[in-house]
N, C-alpha and C positions, 0 to 999 in steps of 0.2 A: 504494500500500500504506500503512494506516494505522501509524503507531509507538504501541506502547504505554507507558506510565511502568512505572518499574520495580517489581517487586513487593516488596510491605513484607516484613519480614523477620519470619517468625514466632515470636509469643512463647513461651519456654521453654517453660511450662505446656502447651502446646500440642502442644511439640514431642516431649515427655513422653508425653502420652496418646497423640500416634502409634505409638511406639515399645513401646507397654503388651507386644507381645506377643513383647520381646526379650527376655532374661536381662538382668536390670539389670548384669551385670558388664560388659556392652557400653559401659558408658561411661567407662570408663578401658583406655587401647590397651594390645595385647596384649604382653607382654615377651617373648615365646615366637616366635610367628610377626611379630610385627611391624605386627599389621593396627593400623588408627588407630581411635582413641576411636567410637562407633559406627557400626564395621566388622565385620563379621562374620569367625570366624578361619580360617584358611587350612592344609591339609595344605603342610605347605612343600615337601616332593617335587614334589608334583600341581599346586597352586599352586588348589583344588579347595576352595569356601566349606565350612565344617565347620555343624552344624546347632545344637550348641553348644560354648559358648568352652571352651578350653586351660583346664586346673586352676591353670597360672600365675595366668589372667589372673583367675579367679576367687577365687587368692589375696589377687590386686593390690587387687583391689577391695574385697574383706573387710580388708585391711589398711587402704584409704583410709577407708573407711564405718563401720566399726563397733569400738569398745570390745571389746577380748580380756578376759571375765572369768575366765580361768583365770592369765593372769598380771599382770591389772593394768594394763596398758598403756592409752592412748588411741588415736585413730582417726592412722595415718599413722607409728605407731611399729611398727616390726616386733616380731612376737611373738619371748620368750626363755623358755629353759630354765636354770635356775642361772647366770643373770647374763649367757649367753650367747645371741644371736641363732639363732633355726631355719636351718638349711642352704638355701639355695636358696630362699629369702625364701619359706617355706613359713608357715603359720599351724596356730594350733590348730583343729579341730574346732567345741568352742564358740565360738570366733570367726564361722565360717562360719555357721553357727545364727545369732547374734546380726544377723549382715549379712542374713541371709534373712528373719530376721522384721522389722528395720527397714525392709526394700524393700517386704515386703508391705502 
C-alpha cells in the first residue's frame, strides 16, 4: 500500500468561498447551544442540526463584525441603552443590518 504526504492545509480564502452558502454568523460559536465556530446549531432537547443559527449566535456575531450606528459603539463592544448594556447580550436592529450588509 502506497502512503501519501499529508494534505496542505487550505487557505482561508478558500475556505471562505466553500462555506458561501452558510449564514456568515456560523463563524463565531454559538452561546446558546454551544455548537463550535463553523458548526451548525443544534435543538439542545433533540441534539437535531437547526437549518439556521440561534438569534444568540446571530447577535454574537453582529456584535463581533459590525459598528452599532444607533448607539455608537465599535465592533466587539456590546450594544447600550442610556449608559446601560442590552439584556442578554442582545443588539440593536440596525446593528444587524449593518453586519448583513458588511457580509454581503
Amino acid at each position: 500500500m502506497t502512503r501519501r504526504p499529508p494534505a496542505a492545509p487550505m487557505p482561508e480564502s478558500l475556505r471562505h468561498f466553500m462555506r458561501a452558502g452558510h449564514h456568515p454568523a456560523r463563524a463565531v460559536p454559538c452561546t446558546h447551544c454551544g455548537a463550535a465556530a463553523h458548526k451548525p446549531c443544534r435543538v439542545p432537547s433533540r441534539d437535531v442540526p437547526m437549518s439556521h443559527p440561534h438569534e444568540q449566535r446571530t447577535a454574537a456575531w453582529a456584535q463581533q463584525t459590525a459598528c452599532c450606528p444607533e448607539c455608537q459603539v465599535e465592533p466587539t463592544i456590546p450594544c447600550h441603552l442610556n449608559g446601560r448594556p442590552l439584556d442578554a447580550g442582545r443588539v440593536h436592529p440596525r446593528r444587524h443590518q449593518e453586519a448583513e450588509e458588511t457580509a454581503a
